[in-house]
MIDOSE-1310 file (N, C-alpha, C; in nm, 2 decimals, decimal comma, always signed):
residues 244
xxxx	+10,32/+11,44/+11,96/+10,34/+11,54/+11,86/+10,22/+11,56/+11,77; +10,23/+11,65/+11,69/+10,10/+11,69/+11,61/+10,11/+11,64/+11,45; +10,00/+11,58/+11,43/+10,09/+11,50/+11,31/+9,98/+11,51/+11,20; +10,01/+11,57/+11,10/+9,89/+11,61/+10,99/+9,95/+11,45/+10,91
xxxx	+9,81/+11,41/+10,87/+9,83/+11,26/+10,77/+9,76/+11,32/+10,65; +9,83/+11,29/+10,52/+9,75/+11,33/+10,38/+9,80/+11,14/+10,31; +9,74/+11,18/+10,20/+9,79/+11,02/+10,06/+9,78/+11,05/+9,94; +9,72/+11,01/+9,85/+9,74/+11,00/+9,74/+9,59/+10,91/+9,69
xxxx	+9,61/+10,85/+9,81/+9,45/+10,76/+9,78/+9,29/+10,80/+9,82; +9,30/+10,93/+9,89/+9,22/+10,97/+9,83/+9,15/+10,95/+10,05; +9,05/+11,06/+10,10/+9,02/+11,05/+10,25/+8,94/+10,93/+10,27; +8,91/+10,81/+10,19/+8,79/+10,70/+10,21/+8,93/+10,60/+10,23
xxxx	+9,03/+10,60/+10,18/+9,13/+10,49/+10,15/+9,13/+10,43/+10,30; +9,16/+10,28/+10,30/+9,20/+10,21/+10,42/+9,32/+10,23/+10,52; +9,42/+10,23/+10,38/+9,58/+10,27/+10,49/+9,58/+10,42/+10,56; +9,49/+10,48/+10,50/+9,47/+10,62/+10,55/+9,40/+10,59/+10,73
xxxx	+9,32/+10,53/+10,76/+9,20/+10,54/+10,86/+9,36/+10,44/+10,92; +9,41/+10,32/+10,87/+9,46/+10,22/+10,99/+9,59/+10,31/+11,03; +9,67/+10,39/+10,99/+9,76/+10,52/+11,00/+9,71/+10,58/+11,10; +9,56/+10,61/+11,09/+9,52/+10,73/+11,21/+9,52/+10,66/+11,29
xxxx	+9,46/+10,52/+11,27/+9,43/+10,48/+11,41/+9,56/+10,42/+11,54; +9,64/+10,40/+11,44/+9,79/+10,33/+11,53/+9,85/+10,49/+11,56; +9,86/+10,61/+11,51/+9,99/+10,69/+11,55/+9,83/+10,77/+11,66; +9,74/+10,76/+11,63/+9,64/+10,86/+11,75/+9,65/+10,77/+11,86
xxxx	+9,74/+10,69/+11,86/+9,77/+10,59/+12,00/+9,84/+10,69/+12,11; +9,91/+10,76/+12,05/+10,02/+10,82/+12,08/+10,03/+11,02/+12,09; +9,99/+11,00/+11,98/+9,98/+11,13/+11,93/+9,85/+11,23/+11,88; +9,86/+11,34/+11,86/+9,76/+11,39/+11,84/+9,80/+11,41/+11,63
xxxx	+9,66/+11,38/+11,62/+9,68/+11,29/+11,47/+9,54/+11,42/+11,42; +9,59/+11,47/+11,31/+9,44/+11,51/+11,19/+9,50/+11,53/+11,05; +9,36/+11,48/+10,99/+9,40/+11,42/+10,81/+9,31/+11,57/+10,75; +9,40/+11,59/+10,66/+9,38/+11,62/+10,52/+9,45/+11,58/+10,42
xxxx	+9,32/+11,50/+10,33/+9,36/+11,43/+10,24/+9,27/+11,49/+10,09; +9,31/+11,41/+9,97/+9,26/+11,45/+9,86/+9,10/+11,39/+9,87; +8,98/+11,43/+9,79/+8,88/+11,40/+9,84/+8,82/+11,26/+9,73; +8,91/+11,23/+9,63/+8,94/+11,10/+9,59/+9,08/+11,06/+9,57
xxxx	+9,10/+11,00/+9,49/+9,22/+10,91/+9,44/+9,34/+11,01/+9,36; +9,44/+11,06/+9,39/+9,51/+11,11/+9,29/+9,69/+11,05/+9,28; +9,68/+10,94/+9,24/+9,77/+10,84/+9,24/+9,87/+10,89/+9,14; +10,02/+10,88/+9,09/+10,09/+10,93/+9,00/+10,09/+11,06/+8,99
xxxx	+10,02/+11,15/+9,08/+10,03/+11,29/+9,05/+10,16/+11,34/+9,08; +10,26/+11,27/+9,13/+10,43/+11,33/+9,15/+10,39/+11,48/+9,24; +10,42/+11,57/+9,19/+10,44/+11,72/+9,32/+10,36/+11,81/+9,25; +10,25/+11,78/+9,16/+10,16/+11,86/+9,13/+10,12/+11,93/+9,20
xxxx	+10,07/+12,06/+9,18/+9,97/+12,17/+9,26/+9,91/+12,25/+9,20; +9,77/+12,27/+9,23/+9,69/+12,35/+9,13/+9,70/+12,50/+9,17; +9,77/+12,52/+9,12/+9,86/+12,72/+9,04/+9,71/+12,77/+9,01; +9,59/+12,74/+8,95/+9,47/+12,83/+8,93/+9,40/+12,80/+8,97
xxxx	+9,34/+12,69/+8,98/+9,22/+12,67/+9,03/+9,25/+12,62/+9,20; +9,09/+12,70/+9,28/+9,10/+12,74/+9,38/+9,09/+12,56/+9,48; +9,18/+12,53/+9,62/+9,15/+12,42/+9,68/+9,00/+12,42/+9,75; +8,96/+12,35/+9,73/+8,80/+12,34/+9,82/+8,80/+12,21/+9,89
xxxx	+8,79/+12,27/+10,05/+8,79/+12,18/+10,21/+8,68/+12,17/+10,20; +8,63/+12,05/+10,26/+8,51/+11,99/+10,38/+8,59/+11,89/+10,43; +8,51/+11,98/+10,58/+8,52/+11,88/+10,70/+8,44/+11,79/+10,70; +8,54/+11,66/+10,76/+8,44/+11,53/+10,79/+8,42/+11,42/+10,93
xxxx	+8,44/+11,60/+10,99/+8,42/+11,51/+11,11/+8,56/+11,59/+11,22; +8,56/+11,55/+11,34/+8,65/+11,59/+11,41/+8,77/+11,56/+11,36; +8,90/+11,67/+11,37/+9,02/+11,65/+11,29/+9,02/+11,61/+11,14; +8,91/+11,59/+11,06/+8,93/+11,50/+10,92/+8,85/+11,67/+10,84
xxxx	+8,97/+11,68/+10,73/+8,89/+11,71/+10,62/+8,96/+11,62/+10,49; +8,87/+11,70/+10,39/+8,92/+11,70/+10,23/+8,91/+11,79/+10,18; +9,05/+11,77/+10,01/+9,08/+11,90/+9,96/+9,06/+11,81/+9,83; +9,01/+11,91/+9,70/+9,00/+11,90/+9,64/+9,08/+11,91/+9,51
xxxx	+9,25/+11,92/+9,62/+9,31/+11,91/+9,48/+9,45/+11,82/+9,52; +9,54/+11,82/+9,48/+9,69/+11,73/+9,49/+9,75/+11,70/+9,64; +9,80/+11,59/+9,65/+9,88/+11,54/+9,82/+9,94/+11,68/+9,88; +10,04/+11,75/+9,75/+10,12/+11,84/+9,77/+10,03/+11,97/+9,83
xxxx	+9,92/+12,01/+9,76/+9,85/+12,11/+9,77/+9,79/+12,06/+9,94; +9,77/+11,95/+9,97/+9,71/+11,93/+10,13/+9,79/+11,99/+10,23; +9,90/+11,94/+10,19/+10,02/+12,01/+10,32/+10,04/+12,15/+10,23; +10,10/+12,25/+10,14/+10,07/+12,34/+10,13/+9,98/+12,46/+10,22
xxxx	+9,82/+12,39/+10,20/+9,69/+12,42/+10,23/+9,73/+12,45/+10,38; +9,73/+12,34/+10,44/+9,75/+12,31/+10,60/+9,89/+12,42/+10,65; +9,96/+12,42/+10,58/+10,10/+12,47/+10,66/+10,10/+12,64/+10,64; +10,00/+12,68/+10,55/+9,92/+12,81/+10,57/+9,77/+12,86/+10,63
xxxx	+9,77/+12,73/+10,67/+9,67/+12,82/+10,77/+9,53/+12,73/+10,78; +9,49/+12,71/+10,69/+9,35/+12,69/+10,55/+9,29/+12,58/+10,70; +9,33/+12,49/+10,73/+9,26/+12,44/+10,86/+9,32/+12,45/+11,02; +9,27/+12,47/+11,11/+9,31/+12,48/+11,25/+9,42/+12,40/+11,32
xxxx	+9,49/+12,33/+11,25/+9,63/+12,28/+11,28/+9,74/+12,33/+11,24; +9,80/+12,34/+11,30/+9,98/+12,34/+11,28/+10,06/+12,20/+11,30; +10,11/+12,15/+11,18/+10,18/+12,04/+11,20/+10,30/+12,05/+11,21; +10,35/+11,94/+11,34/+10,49/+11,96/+11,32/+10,55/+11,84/+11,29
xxxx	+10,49/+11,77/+11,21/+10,52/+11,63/+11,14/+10,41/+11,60/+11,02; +10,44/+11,51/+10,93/+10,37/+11,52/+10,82/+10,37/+11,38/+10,80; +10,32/+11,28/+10,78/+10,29/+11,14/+10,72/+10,20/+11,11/+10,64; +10,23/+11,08/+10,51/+10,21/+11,05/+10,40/+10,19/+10,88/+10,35
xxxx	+10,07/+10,89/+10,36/+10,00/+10,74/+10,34/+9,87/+10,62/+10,40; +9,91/+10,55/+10,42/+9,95/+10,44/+10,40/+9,93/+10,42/+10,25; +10,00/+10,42/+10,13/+9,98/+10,41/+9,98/+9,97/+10,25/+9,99; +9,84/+10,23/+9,89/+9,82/+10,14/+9,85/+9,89/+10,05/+9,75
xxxx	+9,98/+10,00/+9,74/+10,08/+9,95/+9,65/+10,27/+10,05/+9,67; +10,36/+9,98/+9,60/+10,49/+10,00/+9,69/+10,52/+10,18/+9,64; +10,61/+10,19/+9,65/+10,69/+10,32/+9,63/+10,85/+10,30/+9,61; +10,88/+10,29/+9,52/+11,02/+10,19/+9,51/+11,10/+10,25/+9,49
xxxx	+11,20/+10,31/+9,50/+11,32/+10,34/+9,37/+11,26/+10,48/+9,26; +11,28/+10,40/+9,17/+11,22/+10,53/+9,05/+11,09/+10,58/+9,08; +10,97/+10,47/+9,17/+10,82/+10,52/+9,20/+10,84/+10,65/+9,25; +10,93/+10,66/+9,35/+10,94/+10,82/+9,42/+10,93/+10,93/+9,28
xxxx	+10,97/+10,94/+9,19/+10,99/+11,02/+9,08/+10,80/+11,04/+9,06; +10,74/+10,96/+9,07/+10,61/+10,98/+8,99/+10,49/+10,95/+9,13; +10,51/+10,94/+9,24/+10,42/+10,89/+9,35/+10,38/+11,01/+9,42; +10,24/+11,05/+9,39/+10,19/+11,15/+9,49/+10,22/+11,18/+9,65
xxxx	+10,22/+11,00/+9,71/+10,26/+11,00/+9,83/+10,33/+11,07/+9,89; +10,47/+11,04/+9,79/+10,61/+11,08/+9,82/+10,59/+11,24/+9,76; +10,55/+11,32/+9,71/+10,50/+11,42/+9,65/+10,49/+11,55/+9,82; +10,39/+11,49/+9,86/+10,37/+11,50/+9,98/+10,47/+11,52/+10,09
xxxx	+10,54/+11,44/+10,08/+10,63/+11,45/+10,18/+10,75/+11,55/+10,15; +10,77/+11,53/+10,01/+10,88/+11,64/+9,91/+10,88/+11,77/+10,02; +10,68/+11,81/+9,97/+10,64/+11,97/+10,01/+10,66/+11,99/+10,17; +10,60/+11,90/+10,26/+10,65/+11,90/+10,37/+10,81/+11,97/+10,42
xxxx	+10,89/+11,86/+10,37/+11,01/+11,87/+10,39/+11,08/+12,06/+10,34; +11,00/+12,05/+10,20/+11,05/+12,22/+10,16/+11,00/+12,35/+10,26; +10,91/+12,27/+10,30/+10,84/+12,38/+10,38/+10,95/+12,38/+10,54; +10,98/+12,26/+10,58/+11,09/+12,26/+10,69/+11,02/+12,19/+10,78
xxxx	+10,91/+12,08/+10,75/+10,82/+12,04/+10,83/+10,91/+11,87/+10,79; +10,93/+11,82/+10,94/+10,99/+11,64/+10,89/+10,88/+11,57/+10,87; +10,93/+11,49/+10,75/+10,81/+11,44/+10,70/+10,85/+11,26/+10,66; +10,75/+11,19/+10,60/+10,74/+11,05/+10,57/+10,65/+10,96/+10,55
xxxx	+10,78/+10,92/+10,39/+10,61/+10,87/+10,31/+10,59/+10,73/+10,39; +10,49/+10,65/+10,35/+10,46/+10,49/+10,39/+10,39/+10,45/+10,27; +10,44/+10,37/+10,26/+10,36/+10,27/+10,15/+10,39/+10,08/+10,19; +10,22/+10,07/+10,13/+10,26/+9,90/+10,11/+10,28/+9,81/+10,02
xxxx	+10,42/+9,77/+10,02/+10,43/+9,70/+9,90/+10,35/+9,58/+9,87; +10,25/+9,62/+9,82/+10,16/+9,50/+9,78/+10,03/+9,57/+9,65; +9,97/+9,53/+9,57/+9,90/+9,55/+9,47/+9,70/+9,50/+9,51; +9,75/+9,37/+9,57/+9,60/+9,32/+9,53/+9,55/+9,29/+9,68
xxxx	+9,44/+9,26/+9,72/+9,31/+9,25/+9,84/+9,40/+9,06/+9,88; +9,42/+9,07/+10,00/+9,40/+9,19/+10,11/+9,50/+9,23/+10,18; +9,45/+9,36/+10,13/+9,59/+9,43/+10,20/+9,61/+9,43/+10,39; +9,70/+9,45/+10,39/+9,71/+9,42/+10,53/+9,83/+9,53/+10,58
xxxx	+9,76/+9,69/+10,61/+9,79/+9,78/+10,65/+9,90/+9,81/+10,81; +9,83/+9,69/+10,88/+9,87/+9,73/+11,00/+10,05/+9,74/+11,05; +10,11/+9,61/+10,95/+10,25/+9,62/+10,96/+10,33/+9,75/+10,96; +10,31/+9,80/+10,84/+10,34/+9,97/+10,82/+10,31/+10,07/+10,91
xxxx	+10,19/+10,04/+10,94/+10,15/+10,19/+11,07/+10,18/+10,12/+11,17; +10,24/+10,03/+11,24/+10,35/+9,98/+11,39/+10,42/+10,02/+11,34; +10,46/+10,04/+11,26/+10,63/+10,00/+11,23/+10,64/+10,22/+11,27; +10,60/+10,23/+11,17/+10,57/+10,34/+11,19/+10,56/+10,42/+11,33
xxxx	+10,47/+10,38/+11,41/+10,46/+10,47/+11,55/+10,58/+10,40/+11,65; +10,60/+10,29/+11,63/+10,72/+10,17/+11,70/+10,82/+10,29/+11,71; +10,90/+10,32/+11,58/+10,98/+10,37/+11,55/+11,00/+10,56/+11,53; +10,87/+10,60/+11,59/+10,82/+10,72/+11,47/+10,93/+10,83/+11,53
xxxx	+10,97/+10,82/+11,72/+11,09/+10,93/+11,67/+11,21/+10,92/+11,62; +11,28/+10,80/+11,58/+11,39/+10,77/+11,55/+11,38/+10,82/+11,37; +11,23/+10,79/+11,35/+11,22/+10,84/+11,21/+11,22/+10,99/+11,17; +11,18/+11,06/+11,26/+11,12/+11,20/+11,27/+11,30/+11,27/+11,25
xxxx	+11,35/+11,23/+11,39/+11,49/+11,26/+11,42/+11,61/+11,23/+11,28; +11,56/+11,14/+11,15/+11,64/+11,06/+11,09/+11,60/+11,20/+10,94; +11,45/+11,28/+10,95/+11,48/+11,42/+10,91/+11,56/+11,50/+10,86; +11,64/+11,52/+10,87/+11,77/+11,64/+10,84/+11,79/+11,70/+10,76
xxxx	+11,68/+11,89/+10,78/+11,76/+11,97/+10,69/+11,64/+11,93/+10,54; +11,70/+11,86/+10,49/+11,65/+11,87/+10,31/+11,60/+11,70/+10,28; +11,60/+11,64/+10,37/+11,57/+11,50/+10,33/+11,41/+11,45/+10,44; +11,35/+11,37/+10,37/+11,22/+11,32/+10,40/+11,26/+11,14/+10,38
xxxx	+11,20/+11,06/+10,45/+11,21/+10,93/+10,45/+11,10/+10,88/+10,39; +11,15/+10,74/+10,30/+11,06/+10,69/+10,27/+11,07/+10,57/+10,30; +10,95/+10,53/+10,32/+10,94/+10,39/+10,40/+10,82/+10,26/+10,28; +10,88/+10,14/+10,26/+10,85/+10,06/+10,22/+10,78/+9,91/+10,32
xxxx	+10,65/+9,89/+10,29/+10,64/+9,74/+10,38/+10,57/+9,67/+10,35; +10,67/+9,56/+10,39/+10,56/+9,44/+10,33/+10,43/+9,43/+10,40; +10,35/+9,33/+10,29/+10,22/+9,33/+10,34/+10,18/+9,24/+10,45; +10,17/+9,28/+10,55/+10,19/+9,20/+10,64/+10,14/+9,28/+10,80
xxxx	+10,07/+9,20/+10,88/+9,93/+9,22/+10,97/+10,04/+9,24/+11,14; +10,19/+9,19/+11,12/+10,21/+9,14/+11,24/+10,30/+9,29/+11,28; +10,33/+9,31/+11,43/+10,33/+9,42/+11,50/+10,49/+9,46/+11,53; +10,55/+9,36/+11,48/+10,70/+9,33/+11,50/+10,81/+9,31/+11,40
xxxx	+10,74/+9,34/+11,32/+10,82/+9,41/+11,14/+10,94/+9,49/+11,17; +11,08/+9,41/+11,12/+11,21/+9,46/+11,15/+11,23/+9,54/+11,02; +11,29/+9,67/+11,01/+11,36/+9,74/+10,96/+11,49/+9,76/+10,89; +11,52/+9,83/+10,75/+11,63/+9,80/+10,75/+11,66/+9,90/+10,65
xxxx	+11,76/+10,01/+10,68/+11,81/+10,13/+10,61/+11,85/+10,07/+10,43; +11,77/+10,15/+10,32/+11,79/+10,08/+10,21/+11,81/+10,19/+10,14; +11,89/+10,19/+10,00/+11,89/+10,29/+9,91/+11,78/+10,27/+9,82; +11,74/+10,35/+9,72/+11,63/+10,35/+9,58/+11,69/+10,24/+9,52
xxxx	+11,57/+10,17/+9,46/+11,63/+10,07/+9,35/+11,60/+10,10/+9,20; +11,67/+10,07/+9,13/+11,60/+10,10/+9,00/+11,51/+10,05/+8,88; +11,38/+10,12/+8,86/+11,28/+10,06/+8,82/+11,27/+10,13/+8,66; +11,22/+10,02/+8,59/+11,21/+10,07/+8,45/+11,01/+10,03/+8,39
xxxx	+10,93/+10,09/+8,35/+10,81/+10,06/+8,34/+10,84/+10,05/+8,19; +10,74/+9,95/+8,14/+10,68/+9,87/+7,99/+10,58/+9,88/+8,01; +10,51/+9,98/+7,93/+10,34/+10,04/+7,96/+10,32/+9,95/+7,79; +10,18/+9,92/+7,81/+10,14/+9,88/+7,68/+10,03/+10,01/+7,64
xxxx	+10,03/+10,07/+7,54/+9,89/+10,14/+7,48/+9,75/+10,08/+7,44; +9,65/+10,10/+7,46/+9,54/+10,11/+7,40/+9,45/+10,15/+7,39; +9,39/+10,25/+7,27/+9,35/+10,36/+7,22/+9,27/+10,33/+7,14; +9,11/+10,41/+7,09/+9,01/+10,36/+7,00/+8,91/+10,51/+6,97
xxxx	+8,90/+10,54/+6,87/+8,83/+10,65/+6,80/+8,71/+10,66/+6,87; +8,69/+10,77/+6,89/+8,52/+10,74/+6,98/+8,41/+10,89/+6,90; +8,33/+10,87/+6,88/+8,21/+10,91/+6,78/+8,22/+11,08/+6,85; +8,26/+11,11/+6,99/+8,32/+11,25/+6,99/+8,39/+11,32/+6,97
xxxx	+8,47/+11,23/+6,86/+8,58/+11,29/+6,78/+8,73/+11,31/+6,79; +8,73/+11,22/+6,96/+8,87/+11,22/+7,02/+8,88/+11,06/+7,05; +9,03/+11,07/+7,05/+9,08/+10,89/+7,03/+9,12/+10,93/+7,17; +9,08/+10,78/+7,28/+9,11/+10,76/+7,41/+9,19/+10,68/+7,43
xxxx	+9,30/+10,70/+7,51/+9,44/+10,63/+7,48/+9,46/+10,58/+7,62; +9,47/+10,45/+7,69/+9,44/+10,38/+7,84/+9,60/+10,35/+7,82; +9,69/+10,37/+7,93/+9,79/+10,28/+7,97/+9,74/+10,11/+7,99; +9,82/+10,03/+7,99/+9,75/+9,89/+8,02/+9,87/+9,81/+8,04
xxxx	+9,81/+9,68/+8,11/+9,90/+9,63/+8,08/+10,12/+9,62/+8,15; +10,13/+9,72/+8,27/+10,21/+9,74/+8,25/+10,28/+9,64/+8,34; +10,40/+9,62/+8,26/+10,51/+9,56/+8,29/+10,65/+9,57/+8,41; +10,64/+9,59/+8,53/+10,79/+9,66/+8,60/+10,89/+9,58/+8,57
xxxx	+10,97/+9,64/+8,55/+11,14/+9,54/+8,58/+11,19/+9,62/+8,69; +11,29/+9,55/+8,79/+11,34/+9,60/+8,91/+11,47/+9,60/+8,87; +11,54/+9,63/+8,91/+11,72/+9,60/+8,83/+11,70/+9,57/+9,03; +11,83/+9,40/+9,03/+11,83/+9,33/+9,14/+12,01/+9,39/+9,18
xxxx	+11,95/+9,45/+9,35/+12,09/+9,48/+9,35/+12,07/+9,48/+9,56; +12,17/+9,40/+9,57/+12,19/+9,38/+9,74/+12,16/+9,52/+9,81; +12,08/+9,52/+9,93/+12,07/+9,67/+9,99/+11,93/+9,74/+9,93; +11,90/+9,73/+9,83/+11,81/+9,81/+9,76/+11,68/+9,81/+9,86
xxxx	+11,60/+9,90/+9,83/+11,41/+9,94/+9,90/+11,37/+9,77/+9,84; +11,35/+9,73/+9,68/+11,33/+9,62/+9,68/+11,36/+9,50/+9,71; +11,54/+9,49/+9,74/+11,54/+9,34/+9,82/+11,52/+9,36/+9,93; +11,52/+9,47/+10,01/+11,48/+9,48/+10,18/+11,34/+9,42/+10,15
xxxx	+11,23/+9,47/+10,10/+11,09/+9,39/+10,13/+11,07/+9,29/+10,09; +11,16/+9,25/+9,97/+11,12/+9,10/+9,92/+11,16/+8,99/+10,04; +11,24/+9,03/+10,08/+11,25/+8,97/+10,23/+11,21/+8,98/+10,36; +11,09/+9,05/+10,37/+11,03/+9,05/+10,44/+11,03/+9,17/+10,58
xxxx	+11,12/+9,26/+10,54/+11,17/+9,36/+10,62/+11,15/+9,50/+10,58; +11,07/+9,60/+10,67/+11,08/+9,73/+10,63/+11,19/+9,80/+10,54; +11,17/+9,85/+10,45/+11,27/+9,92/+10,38/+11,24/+10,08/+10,41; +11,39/+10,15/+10,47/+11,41/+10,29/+10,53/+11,49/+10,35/+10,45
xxxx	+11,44/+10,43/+10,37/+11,58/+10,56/+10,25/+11,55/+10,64/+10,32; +11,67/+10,71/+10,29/+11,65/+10,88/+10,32/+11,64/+10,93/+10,21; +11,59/+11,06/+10,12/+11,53/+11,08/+10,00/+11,55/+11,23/+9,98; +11,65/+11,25/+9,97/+11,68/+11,43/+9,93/+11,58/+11,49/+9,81
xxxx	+11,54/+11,60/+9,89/+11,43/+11,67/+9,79/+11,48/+11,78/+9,70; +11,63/+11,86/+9,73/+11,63/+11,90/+9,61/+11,76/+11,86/+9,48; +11,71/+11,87/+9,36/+11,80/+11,79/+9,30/+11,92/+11,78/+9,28; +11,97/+11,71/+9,25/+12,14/+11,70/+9,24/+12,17/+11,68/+9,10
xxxx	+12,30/+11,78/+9,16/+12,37/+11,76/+8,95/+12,46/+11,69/+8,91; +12,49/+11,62/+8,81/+12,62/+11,48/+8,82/+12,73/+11,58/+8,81; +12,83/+11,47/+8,77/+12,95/+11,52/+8,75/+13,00/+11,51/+8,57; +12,89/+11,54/+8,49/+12,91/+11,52/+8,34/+12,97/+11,58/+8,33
xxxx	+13,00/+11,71/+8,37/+13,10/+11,81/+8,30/+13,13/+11,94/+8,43; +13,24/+11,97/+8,40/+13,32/+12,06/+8,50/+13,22/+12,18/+8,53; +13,18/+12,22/+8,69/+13,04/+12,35/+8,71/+13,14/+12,43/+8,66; +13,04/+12,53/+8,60/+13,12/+12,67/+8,58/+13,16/+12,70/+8,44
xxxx	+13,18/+12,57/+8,37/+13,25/+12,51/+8,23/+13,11/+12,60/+8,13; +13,20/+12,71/+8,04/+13,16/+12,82/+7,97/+13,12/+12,75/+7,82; +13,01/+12,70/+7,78/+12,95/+12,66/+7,60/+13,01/+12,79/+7,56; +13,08/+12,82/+7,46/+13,08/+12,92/+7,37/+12,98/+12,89/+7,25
């Protein structure tokens, strides 16, 4: 299949290159990716200012602006591929539960899927060196039509894995878990006349619940959601129900 790869980390990133290199086993693979890091950007897209590509080489460019705007870019024309699959990643650290809300990765795959293109994110649940990419992208091409096929309509998959080198990484259908962040502030007046304010510091809590993306990896097993991209409305109050 034809498989456009974008991230969030930016075209130099690691899980990006070990992704090409496991699914171009198989498949006919080309990246466009952001041309650094744009991590937490959620489904951003730059509305005015214009995307700027360079190629880097056979099948590889960069775009100069959001995950979302890569597949955008690509699924109108902007480079010489037509994808008919989208893979999003390898992200450098997990994508959990509430992460989907704020993860460029998953951002990526959102647009894909709106566009009608099956798509899926990967991430590896892990933070610090050394990462160990390769579990995720097997797991990934091992599996990749059952995932392609798992698709449907309005949903994109997202996929969680542990950090881990080996080729034989078992799977396991998980729902979102729920994540709460404790950011600490700190901020200091600077002689240009603006106060610079750094997130620091931050704290996750996981709420622990059997099934979840997060107990699937804490045990050592691929975590697989399915992840509907457009939103849903509760049942707070009866549709249709008239405010006077």
């Amino acid at each position: 299949m034809k498989i456009l790869l974008t991230n969030d980390d930016g075209i130099h990133a690691e899980g990006l290159r070990v992704l090409a290199e496991e699914l171009g086993k198989e498949h006919e693979v080309c990246i466009l990716a952001p041309d650094q890091e744009r991590s937490g950007v959620s489904h951003a897209m730059s509305l005015k200012a214009p995307g700027k590509i360079r190629k880097h080489g056979s099948n590889s460019w960069s775009c100069s602006g959001t995950p979302a705007d890569c597949v955008i870019l690509a699924g109108l024309g902007a480079i010489p591929f037509a994808p008919e699959v989208v893979v999003s990643g390898i992200n450098r650290g997990p994508n959990l539960g509430t992460d989907i809300v704020y993860s460029g990765t998953c951002g990526a795959a959102r647009q894909a899927s709106i566009h009608g293109i099956p798509a899926i994110a990967v991430s590896c649940a892990a933070y610090h060196d050394p990462m160990q990419y390769l579990g995720a992208a097997s797991f990934v091409r091992r599996h990749f039509t059952r995932l392609v096929s798992a698709c449907r309509g309005d949903i994109f998959i997202n996929i969680n894995a542990p950090n881990s080198r080996s080729e034989e990484l078992a799977g396991r259908w998980a729902f979102p878990s729920k994540r709460r962040y404790f950011d600490q502030l700190k901020s200091f007046d600077a002689p240009d006349g603006y106060s610079y304010c750094f997130l620091s510091d931050t704290r996750i809590e996981t709420i622990a619940e059997i099934g979840s993306d997060h107990d699937v990896v804490n045990k050592g097993e691929v975590a697989i959601s399915a992840i509907l991209v457009h939103p849903q409305s509760s049942d707070i109050g009866p549709l249709g129900t008239r405010w006077p």
